[in-house]
C-alpha positions in Angstrom: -26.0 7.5 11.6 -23.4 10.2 10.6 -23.6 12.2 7.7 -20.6 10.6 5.6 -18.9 13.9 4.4 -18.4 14.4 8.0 -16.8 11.2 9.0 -14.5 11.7 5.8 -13.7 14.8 7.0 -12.6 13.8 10.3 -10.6 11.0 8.7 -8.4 13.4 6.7 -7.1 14.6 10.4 -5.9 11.1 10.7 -2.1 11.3 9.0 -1.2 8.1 7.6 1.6 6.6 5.7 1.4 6.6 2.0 2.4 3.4 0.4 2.0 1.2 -2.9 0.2 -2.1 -2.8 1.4 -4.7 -5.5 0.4 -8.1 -6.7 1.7 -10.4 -8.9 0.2 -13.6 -10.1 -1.5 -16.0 -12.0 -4.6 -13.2 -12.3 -1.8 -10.6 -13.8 0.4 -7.7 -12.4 -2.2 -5.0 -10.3 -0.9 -2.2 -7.6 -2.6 1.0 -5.9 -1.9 3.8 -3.6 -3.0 3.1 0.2 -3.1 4.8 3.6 -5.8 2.6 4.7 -2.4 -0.3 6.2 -1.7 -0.8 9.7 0.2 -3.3 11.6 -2.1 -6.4 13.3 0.1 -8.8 14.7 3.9 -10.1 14.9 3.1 -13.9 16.0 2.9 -14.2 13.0 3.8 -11.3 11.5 0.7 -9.8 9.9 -0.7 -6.3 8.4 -3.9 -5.4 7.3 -4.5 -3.7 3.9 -8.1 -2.1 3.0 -9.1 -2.0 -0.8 -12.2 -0.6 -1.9 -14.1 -3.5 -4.0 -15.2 -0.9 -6.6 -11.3 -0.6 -7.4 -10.8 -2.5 -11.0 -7.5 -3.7 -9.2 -9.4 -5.3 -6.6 -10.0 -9.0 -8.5 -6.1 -9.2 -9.1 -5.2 -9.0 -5.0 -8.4 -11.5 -4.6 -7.5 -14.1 -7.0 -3.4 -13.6 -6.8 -3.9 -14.1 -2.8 -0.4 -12.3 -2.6 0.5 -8.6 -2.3 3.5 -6.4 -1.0 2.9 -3.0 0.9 5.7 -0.6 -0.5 6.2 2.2 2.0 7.1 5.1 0.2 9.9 7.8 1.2 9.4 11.7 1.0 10.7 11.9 -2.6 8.1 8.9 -4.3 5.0 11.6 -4.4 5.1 11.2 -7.7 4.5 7.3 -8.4 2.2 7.7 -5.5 -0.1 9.8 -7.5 0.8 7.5 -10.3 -0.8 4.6 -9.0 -3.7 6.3 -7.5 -4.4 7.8 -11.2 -7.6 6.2 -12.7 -6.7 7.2 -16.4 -3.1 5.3 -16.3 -3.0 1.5 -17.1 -0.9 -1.0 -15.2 1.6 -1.1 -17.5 1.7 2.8 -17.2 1.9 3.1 -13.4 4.6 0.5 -13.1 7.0 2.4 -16.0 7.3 5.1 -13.0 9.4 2.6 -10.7 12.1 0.0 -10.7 10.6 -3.3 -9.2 12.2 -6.2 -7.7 10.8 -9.7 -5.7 11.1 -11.4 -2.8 9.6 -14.4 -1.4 5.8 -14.1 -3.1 7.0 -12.7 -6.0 4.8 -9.8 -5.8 6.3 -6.4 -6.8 9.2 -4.7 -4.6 10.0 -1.3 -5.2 13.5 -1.1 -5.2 14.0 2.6 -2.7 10.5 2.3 -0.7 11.7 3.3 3.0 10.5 -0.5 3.6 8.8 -3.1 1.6 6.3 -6.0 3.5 6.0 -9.2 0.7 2.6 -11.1 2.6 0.6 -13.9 1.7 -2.9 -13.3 2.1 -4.3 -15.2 5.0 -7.7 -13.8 5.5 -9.9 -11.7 3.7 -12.9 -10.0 5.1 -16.0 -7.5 3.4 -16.9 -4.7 5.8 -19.4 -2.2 4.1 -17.7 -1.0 0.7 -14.3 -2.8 1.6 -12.1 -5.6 1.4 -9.8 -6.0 4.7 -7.2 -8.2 3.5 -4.7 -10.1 7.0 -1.7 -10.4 5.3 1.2 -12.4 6.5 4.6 -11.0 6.2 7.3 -13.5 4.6 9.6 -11.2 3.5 10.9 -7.8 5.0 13.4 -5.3 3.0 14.4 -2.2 4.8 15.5 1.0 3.0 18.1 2.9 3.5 17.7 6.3 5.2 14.9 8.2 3.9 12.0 10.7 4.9 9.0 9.0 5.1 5.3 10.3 3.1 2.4 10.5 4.9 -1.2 12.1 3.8 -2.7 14.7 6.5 -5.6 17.4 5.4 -5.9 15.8 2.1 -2.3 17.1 1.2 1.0 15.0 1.0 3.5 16.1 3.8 7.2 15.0 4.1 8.3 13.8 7.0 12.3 14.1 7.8 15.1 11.3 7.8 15.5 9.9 10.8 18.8 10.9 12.5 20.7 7.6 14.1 20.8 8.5 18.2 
């Protein structure tokens, strides 16, 4: 087996987008930072999200069985690091953003370069993980923005696309 540091090492060359995973349900309002989101399918359209189960968030996605993957732009560092903060409550984190719904009525951040409101279809344990399949039912598009990816264990903004 590999030593872990190593692997997690290796991982941080992997640049990723940043976004903000919400719920909203019956179990109560939950949200965290991800980069750990990549697309699966588009018949039906699907995504997969990866939550540590450690994460005090983690019952909310499970017993809500909705979530929405908020991709955030260049300038939303900031509620990023908000929602990956272990000392701020819910309550807290969410002050940092104005929030919207769509179909599942989980949280939409209104200015994310794109938001992805999914049903959870599937959910899966691998090792210290939950892999949730999430299928899309709603889709909002931002308007022009730079995106925010993580690379080296640093945040890095990535410039707005220009129309060809």
């Amino acid at each position: 087996m590999i030593e872990i540091q190593h692997f997690r090492d290796g991982m941080a060359l992997l640049g990723s987008a940043v976004s903000v995973i919400t719920t909203d349900g019956a179990a109560g309002r939950a949200g965290f930072t991800a980069t750990a989101v990549s697309s699966v399918t588009d018949q039906p359209p699907t995504l997969l999200v990866c939550q540590n189960r450690s994460s005090f968030s983690h019952r909310f996605f499970r017993e809500n069985k909705v979530l929405c993957v908020n991709v955030l732009g260049a300038q939303q560092q900031d509620l990023s690091a908000a929602f990956a903060d272990r000392a701020l409550d819910m309550e807290a984190r969410y002050a940092r953003g104005a929030w919207e719904t769509l179909a599942t009525d989980s949280p939409v951040l209104a200015g994310a370069v794109a938001a992805f409101d999914c049903a959870i279809a599937d959910m899966h344990e691998v090792g210290s993980h939950t892999v949730f399949f999430a299928e899309v039912k709603a889709v909002r598009l931002g308007g022009p923005s730079g995106g925010l990816i993580y690379f080296d264990r640093r945040y890095h903004a990535l410039p707005t696309a220009v129309p060809a």
